[in-house]
BAVEXDREN-700428 format. One record per residue (C-alpha): residue number from 0; residue in one letter; z, y, x. Coordinates in nm, 4 decimals. Each point is the difference from the previous one (the first is absolute). Layout:
<rec NUM,"A",<Z,Y,X>>;
...
% end
This chain:
<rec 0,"X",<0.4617,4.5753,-3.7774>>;
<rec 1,"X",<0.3821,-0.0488,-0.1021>>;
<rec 2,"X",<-0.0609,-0.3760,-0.0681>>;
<rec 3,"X",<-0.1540,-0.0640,0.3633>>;
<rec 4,"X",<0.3093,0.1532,0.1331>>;
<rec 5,"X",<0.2018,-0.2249,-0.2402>>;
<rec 6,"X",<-0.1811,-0.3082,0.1699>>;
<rec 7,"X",<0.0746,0.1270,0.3633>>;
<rec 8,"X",<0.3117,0.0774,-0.0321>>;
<rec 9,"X",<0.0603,-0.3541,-0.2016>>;
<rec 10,"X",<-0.1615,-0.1728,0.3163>>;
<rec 11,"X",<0.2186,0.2491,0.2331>>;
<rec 12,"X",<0.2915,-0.1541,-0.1761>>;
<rec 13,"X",<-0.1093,-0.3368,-0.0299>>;
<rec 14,"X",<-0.0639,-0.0293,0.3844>>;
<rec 15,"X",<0.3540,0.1910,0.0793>>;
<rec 16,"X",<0.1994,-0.2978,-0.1931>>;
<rec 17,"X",<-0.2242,-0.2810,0.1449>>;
<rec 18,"X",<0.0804,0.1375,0.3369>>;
<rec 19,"X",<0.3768,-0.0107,-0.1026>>;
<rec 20,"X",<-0.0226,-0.3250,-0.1421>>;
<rec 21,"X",<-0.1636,-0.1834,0.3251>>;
<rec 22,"X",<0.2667,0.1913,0.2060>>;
<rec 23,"X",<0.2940,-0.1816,-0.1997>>;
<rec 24,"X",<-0.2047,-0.3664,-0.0120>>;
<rec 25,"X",<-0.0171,0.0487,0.3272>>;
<rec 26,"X",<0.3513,0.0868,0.1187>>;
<rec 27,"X",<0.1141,-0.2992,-0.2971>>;
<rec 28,"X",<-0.2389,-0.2133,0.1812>>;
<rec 29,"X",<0.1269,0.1011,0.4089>>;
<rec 30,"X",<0.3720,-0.1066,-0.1459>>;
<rec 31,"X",<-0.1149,-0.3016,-0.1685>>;
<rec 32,"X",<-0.1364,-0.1263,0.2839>>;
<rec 33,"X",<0.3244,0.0867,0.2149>>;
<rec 34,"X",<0.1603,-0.1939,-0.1991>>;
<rec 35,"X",<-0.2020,-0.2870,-0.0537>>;
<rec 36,"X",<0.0296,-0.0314,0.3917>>;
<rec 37,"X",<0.3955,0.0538,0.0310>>;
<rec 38,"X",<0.0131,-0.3007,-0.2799>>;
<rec 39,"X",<-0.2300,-0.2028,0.1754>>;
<rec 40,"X",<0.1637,0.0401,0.3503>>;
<rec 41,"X",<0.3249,-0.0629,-0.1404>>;
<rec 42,"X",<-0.1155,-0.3320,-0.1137>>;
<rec 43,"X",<-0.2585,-0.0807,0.2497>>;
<rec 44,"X",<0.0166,0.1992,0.3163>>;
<rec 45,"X",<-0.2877,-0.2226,0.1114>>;
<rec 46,"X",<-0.2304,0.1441,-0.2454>>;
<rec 47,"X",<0.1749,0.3163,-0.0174>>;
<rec 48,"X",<-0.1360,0.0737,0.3093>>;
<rec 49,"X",<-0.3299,-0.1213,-0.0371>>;
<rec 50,"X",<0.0188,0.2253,-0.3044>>;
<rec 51,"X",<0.0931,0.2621,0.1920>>;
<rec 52,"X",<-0.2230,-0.0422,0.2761>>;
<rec 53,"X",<-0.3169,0.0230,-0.2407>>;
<rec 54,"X",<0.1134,0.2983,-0.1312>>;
<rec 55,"X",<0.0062,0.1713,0.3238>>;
<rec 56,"X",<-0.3450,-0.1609,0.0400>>;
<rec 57,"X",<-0.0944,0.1789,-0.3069>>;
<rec 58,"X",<0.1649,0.3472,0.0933>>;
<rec 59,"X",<-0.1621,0.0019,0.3513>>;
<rec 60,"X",<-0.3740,-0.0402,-0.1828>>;
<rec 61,"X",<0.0863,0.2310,-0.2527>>;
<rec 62,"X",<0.1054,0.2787,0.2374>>;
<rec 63,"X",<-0.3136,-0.0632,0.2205>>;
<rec 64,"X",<-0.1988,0.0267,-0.2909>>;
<rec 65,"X",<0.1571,0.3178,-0.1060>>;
<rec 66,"X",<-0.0045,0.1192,0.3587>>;
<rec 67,"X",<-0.4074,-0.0653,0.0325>>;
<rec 68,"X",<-0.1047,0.0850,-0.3569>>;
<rec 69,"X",<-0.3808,-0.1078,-0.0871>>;
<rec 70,"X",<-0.1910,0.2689,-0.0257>>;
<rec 71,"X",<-0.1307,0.1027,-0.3639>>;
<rec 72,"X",<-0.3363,-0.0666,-0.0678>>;
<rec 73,"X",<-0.2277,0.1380,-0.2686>>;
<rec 74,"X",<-0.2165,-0.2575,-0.0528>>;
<rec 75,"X",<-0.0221,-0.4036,0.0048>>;
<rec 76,"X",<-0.0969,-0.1411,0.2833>>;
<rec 77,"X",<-0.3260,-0.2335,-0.0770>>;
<rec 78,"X",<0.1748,-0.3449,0.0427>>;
<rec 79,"X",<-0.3139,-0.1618,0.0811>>;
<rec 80,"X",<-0.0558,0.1940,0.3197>>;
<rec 81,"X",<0.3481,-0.1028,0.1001>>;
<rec 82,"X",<-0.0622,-0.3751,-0.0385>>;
<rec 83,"X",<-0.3205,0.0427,0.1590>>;
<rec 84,"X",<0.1429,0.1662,0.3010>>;
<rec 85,"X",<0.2646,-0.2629,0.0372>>;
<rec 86,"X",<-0.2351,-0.2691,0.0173>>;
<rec 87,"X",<-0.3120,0.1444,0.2162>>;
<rec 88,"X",<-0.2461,-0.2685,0.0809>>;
<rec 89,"X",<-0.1468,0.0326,0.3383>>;
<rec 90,"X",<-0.3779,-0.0729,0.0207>>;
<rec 91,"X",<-0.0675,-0.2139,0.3079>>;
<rec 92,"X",<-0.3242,0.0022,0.1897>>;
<rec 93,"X",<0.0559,-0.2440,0.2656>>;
<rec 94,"X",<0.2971,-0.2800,-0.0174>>;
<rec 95,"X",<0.0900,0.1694,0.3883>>;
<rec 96,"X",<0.1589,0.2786,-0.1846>>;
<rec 97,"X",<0.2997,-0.2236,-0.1361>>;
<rec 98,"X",<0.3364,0.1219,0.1540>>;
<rec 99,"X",<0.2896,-0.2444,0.0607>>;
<rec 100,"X",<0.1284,-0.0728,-0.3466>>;
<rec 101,"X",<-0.1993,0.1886,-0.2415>>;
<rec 102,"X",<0.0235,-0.1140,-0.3681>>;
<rec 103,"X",<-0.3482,-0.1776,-0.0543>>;
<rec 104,"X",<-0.1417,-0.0853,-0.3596>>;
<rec 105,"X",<-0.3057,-0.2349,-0.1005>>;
<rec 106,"X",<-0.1691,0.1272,-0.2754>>;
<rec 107,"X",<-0.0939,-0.3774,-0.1755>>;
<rec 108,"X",<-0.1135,-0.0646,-0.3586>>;
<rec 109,"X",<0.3018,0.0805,-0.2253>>;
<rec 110,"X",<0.2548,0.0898,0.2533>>;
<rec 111,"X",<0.0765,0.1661,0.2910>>;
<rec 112,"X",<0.1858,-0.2274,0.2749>>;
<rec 113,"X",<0.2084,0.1798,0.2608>>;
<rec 114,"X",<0.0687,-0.0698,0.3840>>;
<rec 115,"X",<0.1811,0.1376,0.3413>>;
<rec 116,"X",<-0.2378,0.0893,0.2617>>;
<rec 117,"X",<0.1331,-0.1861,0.3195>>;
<rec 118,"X",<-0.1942,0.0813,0.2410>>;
<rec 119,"X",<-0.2755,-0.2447,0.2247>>;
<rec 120,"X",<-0.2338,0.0355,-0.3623>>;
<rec 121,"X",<0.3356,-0.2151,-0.1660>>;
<rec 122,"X",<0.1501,0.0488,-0.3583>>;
<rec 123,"X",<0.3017,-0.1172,-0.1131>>;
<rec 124,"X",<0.0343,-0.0863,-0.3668>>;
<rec 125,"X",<0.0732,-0.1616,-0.2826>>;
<rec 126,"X",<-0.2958,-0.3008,-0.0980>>;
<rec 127,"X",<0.0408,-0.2970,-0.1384>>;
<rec 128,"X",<0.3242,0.0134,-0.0462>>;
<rec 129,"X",<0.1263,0.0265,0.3065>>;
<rec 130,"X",<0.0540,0.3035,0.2747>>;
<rec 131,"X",<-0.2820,-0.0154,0.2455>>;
<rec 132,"X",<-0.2055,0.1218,0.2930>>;
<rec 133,"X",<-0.3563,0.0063,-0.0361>>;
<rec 134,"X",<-0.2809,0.1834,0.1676>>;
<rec 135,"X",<-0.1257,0.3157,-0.1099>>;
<rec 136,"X",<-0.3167,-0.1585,-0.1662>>;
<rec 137,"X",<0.1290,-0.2616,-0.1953>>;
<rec 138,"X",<0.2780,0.2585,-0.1315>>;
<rec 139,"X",<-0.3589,0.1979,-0.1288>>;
<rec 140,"X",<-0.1668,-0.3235,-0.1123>>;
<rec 141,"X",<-0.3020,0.2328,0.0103>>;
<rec 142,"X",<0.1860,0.2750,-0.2343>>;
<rec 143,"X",<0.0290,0.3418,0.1041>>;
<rec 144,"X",<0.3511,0.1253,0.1251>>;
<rec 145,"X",<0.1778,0.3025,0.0244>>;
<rec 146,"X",<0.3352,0.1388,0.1416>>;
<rec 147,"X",<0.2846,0.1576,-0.2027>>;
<rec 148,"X",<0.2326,0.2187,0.0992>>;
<rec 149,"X",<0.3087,-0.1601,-0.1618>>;
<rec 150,"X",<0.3285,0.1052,0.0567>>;
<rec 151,"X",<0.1198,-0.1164,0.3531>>;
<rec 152,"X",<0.3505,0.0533,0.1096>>;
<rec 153,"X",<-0.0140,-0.2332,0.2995>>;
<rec 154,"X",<-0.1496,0.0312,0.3376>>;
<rec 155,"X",<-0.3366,-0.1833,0.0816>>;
<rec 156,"X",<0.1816,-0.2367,0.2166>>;
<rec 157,"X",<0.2994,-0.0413,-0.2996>>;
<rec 158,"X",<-0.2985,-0.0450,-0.2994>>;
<rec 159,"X",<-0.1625,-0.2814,0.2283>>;
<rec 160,"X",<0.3423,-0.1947,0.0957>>;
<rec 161,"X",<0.0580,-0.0032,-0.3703>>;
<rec 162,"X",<-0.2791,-0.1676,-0.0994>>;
<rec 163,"X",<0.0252,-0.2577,0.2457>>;
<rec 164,"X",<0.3954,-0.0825,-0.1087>>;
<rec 165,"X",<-0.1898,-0.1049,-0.3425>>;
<rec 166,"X",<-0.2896,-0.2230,0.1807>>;
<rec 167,"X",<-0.0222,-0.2827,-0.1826>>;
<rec 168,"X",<0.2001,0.1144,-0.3180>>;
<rec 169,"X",<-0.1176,-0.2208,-0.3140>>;
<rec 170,"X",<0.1641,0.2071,-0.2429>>;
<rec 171,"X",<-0.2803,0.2035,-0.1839>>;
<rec 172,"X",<-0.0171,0.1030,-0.3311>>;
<rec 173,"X",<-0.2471,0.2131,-0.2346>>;
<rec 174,"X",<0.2798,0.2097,-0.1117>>;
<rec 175,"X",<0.2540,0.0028,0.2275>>;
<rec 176,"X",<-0.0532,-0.0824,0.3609>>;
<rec 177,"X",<-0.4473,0.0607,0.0184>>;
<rec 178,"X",<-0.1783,0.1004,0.3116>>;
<rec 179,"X",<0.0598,0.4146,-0.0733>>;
<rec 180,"X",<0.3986,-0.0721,-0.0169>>;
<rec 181,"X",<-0.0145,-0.1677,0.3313>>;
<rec 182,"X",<-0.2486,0.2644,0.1696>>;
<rec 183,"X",<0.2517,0.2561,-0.1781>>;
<rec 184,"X",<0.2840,-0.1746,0.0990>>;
<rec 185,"X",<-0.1247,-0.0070,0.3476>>;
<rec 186,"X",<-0.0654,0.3634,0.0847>>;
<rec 187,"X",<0.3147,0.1394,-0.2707>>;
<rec 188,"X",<0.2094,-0.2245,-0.0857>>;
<rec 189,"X",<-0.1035,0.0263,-0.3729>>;
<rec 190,"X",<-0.1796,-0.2112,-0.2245>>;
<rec 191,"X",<-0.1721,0.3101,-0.2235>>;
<rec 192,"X",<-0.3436,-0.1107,-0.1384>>;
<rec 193,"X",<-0.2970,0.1441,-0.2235>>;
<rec 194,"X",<-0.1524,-0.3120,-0.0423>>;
<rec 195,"X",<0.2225,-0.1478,-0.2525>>;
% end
């Protein structure tokens, strides 16, 4: 029994000077970085206050975060029910259920190809190359389609003007600039993709 209390009282210990330790990094670390910022404004106010304006920046989100603490959670959340929330596909029955720029996808052989949902049975997207309107059913090309609920941080109206400002854009690319950037780009402002 003595050598278990041996072992917590080690720990006890042990945990006692770690906590003293990451007090005095920390307080080394606070002046260090005073420092660093009175040399750099002294030789570059420019970037002395850029400096000092991102560490503000960082303070603010650091007392927010502190001020609205996650809560602690005893288990894991499944991270597969999380992506599948995020991306919820919306079974259509009828094409008359489409709302004003909804996030279409084609299921076709090998891929997926992505479109914006203009409205009059229209889709604006990315083919050959080029941004385009086309109807509804050569969009399908006899393909099943379904709506996702991507992220939209733009109204209807803003989603739909921002496709049109790329009408005719002949910039696409695989990687970089495909059909589910510029439906993503459209209704966010992001270019976040699973297909790659």
């Amino acid at each position: 029994m003595e050598f278990f209390k041996n072992i917590k009282w080690f720990f006890e210990e042990m945990h006692e000077a770690n906590k003293e330790f990451v007090s005095g990094v920390r307080q080394d670390m606070k002046k260090f970085r005073t420092d660093m910022k009175d040399i750099v404004k002294e030789h570059n106010p420019t970037v002395g206050k850029a400096v000092e304006g991102a560490d503000r920046l960082a303070q603010t989100i650091g007392n927010l975060i502190k001020s609205n603490p996650i809560p602690e959670s005893t288990t894991v959340p499944d991270t597969k029910l999380i992506f599948r929330d995020i991306k919820e596909y919306k079974e259509l029955k009828r094409d008359s259920e489409l709302e004003l720029a909804d996030h279409l996808i084609a299921k076709r052989k090998g891929y997926t190809h992505h479109g914006l949902y203009i409205g009059n049975n229209q889709v604006i997207h990315y083919s050959e190359g080029e941004v385009r309107i086309d109807s509804l059913e050569d969009f399908k090309k006899d393909c099943e389609i379904r709506v996702i609920d991507s992220v939209a941080t733009y109204s209807k109206e803003e989603i739909i003007s921002r496709a049109f400002s790329r009408l005719g854009e002949k910039r696409y690319n695989l990687v970089f600039n495909n059909c589910e950037h510029f439906v993503n780009w459209c209704r966010s402002g992001g270019k976040m993709t699973d297909s790659i």
